[in-house]
C-alpha positions as CSV (number, residue, x, y, z in Angstrom):
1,X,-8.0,7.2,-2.6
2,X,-4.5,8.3,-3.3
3,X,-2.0,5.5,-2.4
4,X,1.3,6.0,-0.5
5,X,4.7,5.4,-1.3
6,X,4.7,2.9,1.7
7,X,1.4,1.3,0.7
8,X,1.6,-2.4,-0.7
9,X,-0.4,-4.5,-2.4
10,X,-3.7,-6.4,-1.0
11,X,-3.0,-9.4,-2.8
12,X,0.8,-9.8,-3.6
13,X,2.7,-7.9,-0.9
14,X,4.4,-5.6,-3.8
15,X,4.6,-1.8,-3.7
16,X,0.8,0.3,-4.9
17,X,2.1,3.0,-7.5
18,X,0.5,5.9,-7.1
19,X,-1.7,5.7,-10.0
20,X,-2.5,2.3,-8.8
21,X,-5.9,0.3,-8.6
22,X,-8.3,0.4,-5.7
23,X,-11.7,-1.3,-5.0
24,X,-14.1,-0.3,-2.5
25,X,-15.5,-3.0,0.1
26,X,-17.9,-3.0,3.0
27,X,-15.1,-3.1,5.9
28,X,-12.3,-0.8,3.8
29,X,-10.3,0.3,0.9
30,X,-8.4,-2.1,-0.6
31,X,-5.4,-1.0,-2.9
32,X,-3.2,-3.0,-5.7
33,X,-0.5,-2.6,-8.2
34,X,-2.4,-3.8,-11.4
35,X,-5.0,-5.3,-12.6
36,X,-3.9,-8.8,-12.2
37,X,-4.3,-8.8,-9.1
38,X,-6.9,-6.6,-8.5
39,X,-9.2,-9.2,-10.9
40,X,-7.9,-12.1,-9.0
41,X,-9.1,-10.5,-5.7
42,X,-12.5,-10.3,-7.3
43,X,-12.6,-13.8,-8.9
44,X,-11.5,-14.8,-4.7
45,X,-14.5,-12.3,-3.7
46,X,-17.1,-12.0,-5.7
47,X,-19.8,-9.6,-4.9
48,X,-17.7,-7.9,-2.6
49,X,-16.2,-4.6,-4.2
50,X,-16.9,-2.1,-5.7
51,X,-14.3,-0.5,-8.7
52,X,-12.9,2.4,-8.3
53,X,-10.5,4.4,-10.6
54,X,-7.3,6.3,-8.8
55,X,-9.2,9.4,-8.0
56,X,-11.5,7.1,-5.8
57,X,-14.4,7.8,-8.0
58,X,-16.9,4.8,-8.9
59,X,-16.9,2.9,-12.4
């Protein structure tokens, strides 16, 4: 997944940079700008997502 300019964080509301984090779940693509709040999203959901580096591809 490749974020947008326009894209903004799934937790915090602030702007995805491009090389930005994403994690895969069962209803969509969910995209954030670090890893703060990309592990407090799973800490919130666990067993919900699946980690995924900025090309998309799985860890």
């Amino acid at each position: 997944m490749t974020n947008t300019p326009e894209q903004s964080c799934d937790l915090c509301g602030l702007p995805v940079p491009k090389d930005g984090l994403n994690l895969k779940t069962p209803e969509r693509d969910l995209a954030f700008c670090c890893e703060g709040c990309r592990g407090i999203w799973q800490m919130l959901n666990p067993g919900t997502a699946q980690v995924s580096d900025e090309k998309g591809k799985s860890k």
